[in-house]
BAKOLFI-104183 format. One record per residue (C-alpha): residue in three letters; y, x, z. Coordinates in steps of 0.5 Angstrom, whole numbers, plus 500, padded with zeros to 3 digits. Example, Ala and Ser with C-alpha at 12.3 -4.5 7.8 and 13.67 -1.06 7.14 Angstrom:
REM residues 2
ALA491525516/SER498527514/
//
This chain:
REM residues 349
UNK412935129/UNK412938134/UNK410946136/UNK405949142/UNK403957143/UNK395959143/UNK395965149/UNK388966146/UNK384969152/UNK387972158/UNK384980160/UNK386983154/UNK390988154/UNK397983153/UNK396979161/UNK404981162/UNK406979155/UNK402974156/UNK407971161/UNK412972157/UNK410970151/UNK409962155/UNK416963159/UNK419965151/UNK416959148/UNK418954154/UNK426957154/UNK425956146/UNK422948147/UNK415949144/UNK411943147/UNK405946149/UNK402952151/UNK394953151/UNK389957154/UNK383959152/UNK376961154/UNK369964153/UNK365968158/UNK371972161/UNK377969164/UNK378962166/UNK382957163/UNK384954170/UNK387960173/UNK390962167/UNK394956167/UNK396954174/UNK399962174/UNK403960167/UNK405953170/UNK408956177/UNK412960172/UNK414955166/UNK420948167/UNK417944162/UNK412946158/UNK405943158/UNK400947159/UNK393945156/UNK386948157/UNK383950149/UNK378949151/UNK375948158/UNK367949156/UNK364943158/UNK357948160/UNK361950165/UNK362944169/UNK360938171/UNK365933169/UNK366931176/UNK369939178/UNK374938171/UNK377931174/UNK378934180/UNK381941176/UNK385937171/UNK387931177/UNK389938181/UNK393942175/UNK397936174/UNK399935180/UNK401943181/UNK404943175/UNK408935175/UNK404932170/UNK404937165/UNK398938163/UNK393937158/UNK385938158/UNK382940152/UNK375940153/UNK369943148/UNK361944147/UNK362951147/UNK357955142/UNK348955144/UNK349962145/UNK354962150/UNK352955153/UNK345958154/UNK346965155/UNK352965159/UNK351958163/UNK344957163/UNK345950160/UNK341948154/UNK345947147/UNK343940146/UNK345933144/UNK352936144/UNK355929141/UNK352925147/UNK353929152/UNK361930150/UNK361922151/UNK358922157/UNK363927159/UNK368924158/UNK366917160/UNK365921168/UNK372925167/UNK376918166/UNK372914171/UNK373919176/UNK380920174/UNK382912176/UNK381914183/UNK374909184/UNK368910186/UNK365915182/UNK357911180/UNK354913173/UNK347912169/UNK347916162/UNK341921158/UNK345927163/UNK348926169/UNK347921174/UNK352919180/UNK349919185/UNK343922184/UNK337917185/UNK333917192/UNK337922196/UNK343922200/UNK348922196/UNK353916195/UNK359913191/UNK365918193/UNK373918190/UNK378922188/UNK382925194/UNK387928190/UNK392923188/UNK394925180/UNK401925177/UNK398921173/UNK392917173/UNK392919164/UNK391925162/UNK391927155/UNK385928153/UNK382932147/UNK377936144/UNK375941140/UNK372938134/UNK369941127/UNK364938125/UNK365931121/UNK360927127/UNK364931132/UNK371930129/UNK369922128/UNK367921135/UNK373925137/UNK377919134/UNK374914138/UNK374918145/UNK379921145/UNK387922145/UNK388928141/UNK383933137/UNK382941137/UNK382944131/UNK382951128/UNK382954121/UNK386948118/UNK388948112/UNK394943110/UNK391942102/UNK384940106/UNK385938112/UNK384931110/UNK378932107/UNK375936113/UNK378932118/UNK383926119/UNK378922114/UNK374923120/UNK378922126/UNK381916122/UNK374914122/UNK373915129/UNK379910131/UNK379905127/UNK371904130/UNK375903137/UNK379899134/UNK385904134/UNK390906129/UNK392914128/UNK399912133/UNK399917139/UNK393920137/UNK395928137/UNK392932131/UNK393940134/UNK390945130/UNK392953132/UNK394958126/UNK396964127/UNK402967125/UNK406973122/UNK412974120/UNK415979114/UNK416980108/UNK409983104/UNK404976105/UNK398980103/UNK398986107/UNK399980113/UNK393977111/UNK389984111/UNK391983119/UNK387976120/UNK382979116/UNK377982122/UNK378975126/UNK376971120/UNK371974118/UNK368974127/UNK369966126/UNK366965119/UNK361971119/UNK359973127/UNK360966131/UNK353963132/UNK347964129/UNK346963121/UNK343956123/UNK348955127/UNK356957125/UNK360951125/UNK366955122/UNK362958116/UNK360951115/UNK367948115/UNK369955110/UNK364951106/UNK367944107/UNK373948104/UNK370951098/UNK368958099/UNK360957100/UNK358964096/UNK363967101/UNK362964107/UNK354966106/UNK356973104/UNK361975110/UNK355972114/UNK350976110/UNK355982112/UNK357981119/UNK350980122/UNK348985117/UNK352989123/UNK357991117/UNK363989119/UNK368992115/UNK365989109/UNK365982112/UNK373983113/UNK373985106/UNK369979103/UNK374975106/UNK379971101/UNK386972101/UNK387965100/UNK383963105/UNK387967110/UNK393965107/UNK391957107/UNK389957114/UNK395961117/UNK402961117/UNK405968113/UNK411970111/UNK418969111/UNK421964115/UNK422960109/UNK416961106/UNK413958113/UNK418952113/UNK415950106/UNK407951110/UNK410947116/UNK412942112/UNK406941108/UNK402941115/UNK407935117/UNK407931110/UNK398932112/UNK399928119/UNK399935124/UNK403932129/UNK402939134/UNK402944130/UNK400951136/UNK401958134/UNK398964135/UNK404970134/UNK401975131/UNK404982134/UNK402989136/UNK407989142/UNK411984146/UNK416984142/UNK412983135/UNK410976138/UNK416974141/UNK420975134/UNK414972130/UNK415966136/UNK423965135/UNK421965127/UNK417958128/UNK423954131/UNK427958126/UNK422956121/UNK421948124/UNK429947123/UNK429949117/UNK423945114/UNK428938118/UNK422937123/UNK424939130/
//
């Protein structure tokens, strides 16, 4: 199993740490750094910065919003972030929630499942350098009765595959992933359900196309903190916990309350919902279960991770991205050593 580090979001107060924590992470063998986005700082410039200042380190977009671009501008991003950085880099493409594509972008939140294949099915046409025509529900290339023609790609890739994935919850979600992609996204996961919540799916999805798990990356982030009350390491993600499950979407609408149900906790789910949009969110974070946190992150001594890395492997996670929990550049740099560490002692690096 291999290891990957999650900046989160740039602009937040940690950007020079930020580039530390990359450098670090790279200087130590993780595989793979990934930056994400909402509706501050891109994904794009983020990683050319961190790519210019890393050896070897993949660097991937988790997620590019598929609102935020057509698929033909995310080819030319992905065939030019791989070309700057000599072939390390991997798209991680996303929906996006109704609230941010429609109330940032301006794009309606629908049919997200087929405009996620059609975007997909642009972006690895693009990235073949062929002329670029195409005929779906949502875009067609070139548009009918203008000006327009078939063009290509001008820049010419390191590498004409770039690994694909994307951010996937939903069970439909997770089973076209399977079936479209190399790897899949995966946030809040939980070795002792991660079967049940996603690789059945995934695994559903691959053997539709006539494929098998081989080479397919399954790549869920966890946040970690190192120390020796787990508790009181919990209480650290309990805000966070509570954003995803409570305050992420609409109470029609949150994909991660429903997966917080999928795992079992449907009377919590719904109240840390009810107290979030409430607008109490301390009693949100409170609501949320200890053995929530503690199932879908990494808490404790570096034995006691070792022991969470190995069940994660034995489930069928082959990157494993953390998110170093830390108050200040040190914190996160010792929680980052701490995942080698705890790699190498669960006999997996």
């Amino acid at each position: 199993m291999r290891l990957g580090i999650n900046l989160g979001y740039w602009g937040a107060g940690m950007d020079g740490d930020n580039l530390a924590v990359a450098q670090e992470a790279d200087r130590l063998g993780y595989d793979v750094c990934w930056a994400a986005e909402a509706y501050g700082s891109d994904a794009a410039t983020v990683l050319s910065w961190v790519a210019a200042q890393t050896e070897s380190i993949d660097v991937g977009s988790a997620i590019f919003q598929i609102p935020a671009r057509t698929p033909a501008m995310t080819a030319m991003t992905a065939a030019t972030l791989d070309s700057l950085s000599g072939g390390r880099f991997r798209l991680g493409l996303g929906v996006s929630g109704p609230q941010v594509s429609e109330g940032w972008y301006g794009v309606k939140f629908d049919k997200p499942l087929a405009r996620t294949r059609e975007y997909v099915e642009i972006i690895r046409k693009a990235m073949t350098r062929e002329r670029l025509s195409y005929e779906g529900e949502h875009w067609t290339l070139p548009l009918p009765d203008g000006p327009g023609k078939p063009l290509k790609l001008t820049v010419h890739p390191q590498r004409e595959h770039i690994p694909l994935y994307i951010a996937a919850i939903g069970p439909k979600n997770l089973e076209q992933t399977g079936e479209i992609a190399d790897g899949a996204l995966l946030i809040f996961p939980s070795a002792e359900h991660i079967e049940d919540t996603a690789l059945r799916h995934i695994r559903a999805g691959r053997e539709k196309a006539g494929k098998t798990m081989d080479g397919f990356d399954v790549c869920p982030t966890l946040p970690l903190a190192v120390g020796d009350d787990v508790a009181a390491l919990a209480d650290m993600f309990r805000p966070y916990t509570a954003l995803y499950v409570g305050g992420m979407g609409s109470r029609k609408q949150n994909f991660y309350n429903q997966l917080a149900q999928r795992m079992g906790y449907e009377k919590e789910a719904a109240e840390i919902q009810d107290k979030y949009l409430s607008g109490d969110k301390t009693a949100a974070a409170a609501a949320v279960p200890h053995q929530l946190i503690d199932q879908t992150a990494l808490l404790g001594s570096v034995e006691r991770i070792a022991e969470r890395m190995q069940a994660y492997a034995e489930a069928g996670v082959t990157t494993l991205t953390l998110a170093p929990a830390g108050f200040t550049l040190d914190e996160r740099i010792t929680a980052l050593r701490a995942g080698t560490d705890a790699l190498e002692r669960a006999g997996l690096a």
